[in-house]
C-alpha positions, -999 to 999 in steps of 0.1 A, spaced: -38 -307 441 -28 -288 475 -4 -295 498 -26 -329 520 -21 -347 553 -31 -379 540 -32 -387 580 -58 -368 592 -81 -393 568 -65 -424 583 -73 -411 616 -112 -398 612 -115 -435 595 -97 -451 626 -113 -430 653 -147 -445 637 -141 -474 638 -121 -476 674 -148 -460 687 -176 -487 680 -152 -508 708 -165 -484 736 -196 -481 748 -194 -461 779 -175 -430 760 -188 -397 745 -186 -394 705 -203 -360 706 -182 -335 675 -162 -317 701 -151 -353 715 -146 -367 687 -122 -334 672 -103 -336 707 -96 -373 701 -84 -363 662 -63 -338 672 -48 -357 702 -39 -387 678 -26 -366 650 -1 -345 670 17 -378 686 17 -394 650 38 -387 619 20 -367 591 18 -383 556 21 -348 534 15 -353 499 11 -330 470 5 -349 440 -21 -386 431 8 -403 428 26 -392 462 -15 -404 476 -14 -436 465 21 -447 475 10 -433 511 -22 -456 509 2 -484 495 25 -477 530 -11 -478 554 -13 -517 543 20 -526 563 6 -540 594 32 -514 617 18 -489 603 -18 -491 609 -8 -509 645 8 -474 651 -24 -457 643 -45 -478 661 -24 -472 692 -24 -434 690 -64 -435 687 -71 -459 716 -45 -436 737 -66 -403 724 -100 -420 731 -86 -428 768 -74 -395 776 -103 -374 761 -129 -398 782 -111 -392 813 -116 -356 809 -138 -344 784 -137 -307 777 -169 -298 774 -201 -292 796 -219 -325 809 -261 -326 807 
């Protein structure tokens, strides 16, 4: 196993389902990546290295904090990158 950022999966699966709530907002890839990368640099990372290391990180994601602290990161990413998207409009 390499050296994982067991956050980045927490947020892809967050920003998915965050995203359903809003109707008016682009989901296009480059969107989408801007969100992820918005969320993840105002959130902790979860580095693990080994199964075991994985599961206890999984085990932490069930405290209700914890995923209320993700939720919060990806509805504040999902605000900002709406307000200005960085990429060309049709």
């Amino acid at each position: 196993m390499e050296v994982y950022n067991y956050m980045e999966e927490l947020v892809y699966r967050y920003i998915d389902e965050v995203l359903k709530k809003y109707n008016n907002v682009c989901k296009c890839e480059k969107c989408r990546l801007d969100m992820t990368a918005y969320a993840l640099n105002n959130l902790p990372p979860q580095y693990t290295v080994t199964e075991k290391g994985k599961l206890f990180t999984k085990v932490k994601e069930m405290e209700s904090q914890y995923g209320v602290d993700i939720i919060r990161e990806v509805t504040k990413a999902i605000e900002v990158v709406s307000e200005e998207p960085r990429h060309e409009t049709h």
